[in-house]
C-alpha positions as CSV (number, residue, x, y, z in Angstrom):
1,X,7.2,45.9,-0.5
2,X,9.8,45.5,-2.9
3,X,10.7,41.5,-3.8
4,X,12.3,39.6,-6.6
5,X,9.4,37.9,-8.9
6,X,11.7,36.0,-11.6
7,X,13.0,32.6,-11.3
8,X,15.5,32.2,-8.5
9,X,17.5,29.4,-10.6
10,X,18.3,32.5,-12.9
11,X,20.3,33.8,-9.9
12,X,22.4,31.3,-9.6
13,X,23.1,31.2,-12.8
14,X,23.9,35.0,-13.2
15,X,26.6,34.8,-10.1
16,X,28.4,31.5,-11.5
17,X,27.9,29.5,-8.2
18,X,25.2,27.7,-6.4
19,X,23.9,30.1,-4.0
20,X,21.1,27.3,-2.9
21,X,17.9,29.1,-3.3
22,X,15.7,26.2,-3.8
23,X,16.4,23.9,-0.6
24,X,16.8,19.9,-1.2
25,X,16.0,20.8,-5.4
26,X,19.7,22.7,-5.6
27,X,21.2,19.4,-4.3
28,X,19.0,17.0,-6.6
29,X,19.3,16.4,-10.6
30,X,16.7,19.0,-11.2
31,X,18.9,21.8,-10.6
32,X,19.1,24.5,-13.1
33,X,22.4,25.3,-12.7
34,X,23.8,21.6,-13.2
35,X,21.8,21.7,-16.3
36,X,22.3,25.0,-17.8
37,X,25.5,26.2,-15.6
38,X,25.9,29.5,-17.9
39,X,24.5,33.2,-17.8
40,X,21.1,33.8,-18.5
41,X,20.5,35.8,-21.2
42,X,20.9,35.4,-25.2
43,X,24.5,35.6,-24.7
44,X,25.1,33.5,-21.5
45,X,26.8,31.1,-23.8
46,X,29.4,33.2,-24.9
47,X,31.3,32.8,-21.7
48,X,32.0,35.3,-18.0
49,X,34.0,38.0,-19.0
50,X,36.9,39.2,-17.0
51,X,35.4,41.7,-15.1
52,X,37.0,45.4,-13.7
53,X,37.2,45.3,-10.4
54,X,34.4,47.6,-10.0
55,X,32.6,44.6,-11.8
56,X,33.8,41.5,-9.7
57,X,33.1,43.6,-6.2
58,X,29.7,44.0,-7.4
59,X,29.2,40.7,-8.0
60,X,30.1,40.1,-4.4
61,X,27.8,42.5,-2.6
62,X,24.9,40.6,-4.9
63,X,25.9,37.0,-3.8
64,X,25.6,37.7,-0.3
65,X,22.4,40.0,-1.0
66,X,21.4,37.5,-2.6
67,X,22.2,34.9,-0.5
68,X,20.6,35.9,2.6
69,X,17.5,37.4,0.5
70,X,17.7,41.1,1.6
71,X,17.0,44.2,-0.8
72,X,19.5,46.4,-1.5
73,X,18.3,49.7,1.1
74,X,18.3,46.7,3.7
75,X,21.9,45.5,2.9
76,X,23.3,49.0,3.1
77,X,21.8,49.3,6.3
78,X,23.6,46.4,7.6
79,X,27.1,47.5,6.2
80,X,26.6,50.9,7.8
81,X,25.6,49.3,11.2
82,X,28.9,46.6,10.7
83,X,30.8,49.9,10.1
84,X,30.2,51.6,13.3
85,X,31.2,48.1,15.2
86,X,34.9,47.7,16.8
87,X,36.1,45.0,14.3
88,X,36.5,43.7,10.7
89,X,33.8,45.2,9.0
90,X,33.5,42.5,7.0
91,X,33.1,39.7,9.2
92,X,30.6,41.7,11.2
93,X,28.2,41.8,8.1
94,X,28.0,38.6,7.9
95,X,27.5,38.3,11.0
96,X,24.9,40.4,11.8
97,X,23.0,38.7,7.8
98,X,23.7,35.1,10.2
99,X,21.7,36.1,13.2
100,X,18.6,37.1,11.2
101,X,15.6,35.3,12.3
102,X,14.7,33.9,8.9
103,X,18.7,32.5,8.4
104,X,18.5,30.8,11.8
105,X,15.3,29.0,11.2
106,X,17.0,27.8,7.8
107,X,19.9,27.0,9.5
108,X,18.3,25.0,12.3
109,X,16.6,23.1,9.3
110,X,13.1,24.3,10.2
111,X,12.9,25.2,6.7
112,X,13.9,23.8,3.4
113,X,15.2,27.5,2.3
114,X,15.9,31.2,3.4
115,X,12.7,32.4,1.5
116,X,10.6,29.3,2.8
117,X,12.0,30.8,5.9
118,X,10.1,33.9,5.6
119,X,7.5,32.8,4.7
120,X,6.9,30.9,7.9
121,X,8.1,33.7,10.0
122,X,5.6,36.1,8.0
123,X,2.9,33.8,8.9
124,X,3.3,33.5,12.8
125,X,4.7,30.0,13.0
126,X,7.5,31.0,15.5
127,X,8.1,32.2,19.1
128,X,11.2,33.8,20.5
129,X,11.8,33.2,24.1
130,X,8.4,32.8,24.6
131,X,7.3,35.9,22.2
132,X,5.8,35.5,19.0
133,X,7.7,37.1,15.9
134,X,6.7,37.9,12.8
135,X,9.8,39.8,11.4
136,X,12.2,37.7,9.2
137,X,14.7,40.4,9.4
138,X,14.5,40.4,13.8
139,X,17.9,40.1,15.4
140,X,18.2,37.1,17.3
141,X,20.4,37.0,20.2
142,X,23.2,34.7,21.9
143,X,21.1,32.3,23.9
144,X,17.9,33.5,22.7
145,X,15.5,29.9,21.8
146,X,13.5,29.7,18.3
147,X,10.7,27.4,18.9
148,X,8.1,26.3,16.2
149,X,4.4,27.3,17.7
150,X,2.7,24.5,19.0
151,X,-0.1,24.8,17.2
152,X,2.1,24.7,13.8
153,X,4.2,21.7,15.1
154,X,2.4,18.8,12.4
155,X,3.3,21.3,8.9
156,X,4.7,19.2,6.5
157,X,7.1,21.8,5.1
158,X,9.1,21.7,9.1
159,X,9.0,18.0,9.3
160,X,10.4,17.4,6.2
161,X,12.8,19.9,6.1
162,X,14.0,18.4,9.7
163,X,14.5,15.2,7.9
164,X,16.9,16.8,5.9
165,X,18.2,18.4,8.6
166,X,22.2,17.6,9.8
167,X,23.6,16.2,6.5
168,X,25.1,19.7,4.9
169,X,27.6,21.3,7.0
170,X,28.0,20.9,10.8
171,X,27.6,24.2,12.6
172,X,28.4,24.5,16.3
173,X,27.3,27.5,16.9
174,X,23.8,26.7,17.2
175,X,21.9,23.7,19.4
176,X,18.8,22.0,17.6
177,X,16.6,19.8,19.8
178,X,14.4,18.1,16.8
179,X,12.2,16.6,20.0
180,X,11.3,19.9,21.4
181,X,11.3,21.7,17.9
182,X,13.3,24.5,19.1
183,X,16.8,26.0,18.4
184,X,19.3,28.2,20.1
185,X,22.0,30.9,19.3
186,X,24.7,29.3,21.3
187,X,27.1,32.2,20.0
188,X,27.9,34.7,16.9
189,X,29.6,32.7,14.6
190,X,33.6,33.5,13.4
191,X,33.7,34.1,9.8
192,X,35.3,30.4,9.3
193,X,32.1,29.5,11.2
194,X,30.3,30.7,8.4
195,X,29.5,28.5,5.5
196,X,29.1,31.0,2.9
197,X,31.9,30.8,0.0
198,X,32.0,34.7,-0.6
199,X,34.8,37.2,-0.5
200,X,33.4,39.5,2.1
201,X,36.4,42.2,1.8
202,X,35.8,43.2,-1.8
203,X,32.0,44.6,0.0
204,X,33.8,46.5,2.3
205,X,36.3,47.7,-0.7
206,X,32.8,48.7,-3.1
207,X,31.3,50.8,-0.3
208,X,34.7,52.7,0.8
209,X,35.1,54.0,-2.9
């Protein structure tokens, strides 16, 4: 399977914002984009260009790809299912990226990142509603409970990344009990529920040309 090798600080770097690939290390002094905040490249130091806006639409669709950690075949996917779905297509993308397995468990504070994420779910650390899962990209549904495997309940990467757990933004969509190590879907999230700084219209405007 396809999957992006390079440094994921370069990323960051190439969209102009902190997309907060790294866990705690994007909040820490060690950040690459605090350091070096421009383009990668020989030229990066020149300066962003304007862009057309063919240009700054594509730069949206690879934030949010980039964001959540999903290829491009799998993104399209998604906008063609948020099509099809009464609403604003928009919202509904994110939406549906949100209640990704993988995203939850980062979002509960399981995991220290979206790719430490999936790498946990890969590696049968997490049940379901009682059913193990192996597929970062599975669907979670409203009041469906994430629970960490018993047998998996002493890894260091969970406990420390519970510790961090609570201090970035408050969401109220989900419920974390930290004693029972399990999470739930209280309810899809509204797009101002969603703390991902991306303009989610000029997608929608890239894929209707």
């Amino acid at each position: 399977m396809a999957r992006y090798r390079d440094a994921n600080c370069k990323l960051c770097r190439r969209e102009g914002m902190k997309l907060f690939l790294k866990g705690t290390r994007c909040t820490s002094e060690k950040c690459a984009f605090d350091r070096r905040g421009y383009a990668p490249g020989q030229h990066g130091q020149r300066g962003r260009r304007k862009g057309s806006e063919y240009g700054l639409q594509l730069r949206e669709k690879q934030k949010v790809r980039r964001i959540y950690g999903v290829l491009e075949s799998q993104f399209h996917n998604y906008f063609v299912k948020a099509a099809r779905k009464k609403g604003i297509t928009g919202e509904i993308l994110l939406q549906l990226l949100e209640c990704r397995l993988d995203n939850l468990i980062y979002r509960f504070g399981f995991a220290p990142s979206r790719k430490s994420a999936r790498q946990l779910v890969k590696h049968n650390h997490f049940i379901v509603d009682g059913h193990k899962v192996n597929i970062p990209s599975f669907s979670v549904k409203t009041g469906s409970v994430v629970s960490v495997k018993e047998k998996s309940r002493n890894l260091d990467i969970i406990h420390s990344a519970l510790k961090e757990s609570g201090k970035g933004v408050d969401i109220d969509w989900i419920r974390l009990d930290k004693v029972k190590m399990e999470g739930q879907l209280l309810e899809v999230p509204t797009r101002t529920q969603i703390p991902v700084l991306v303009q989610e219209q000029m997608i929608v405007e890239l894929y209707s040309k």
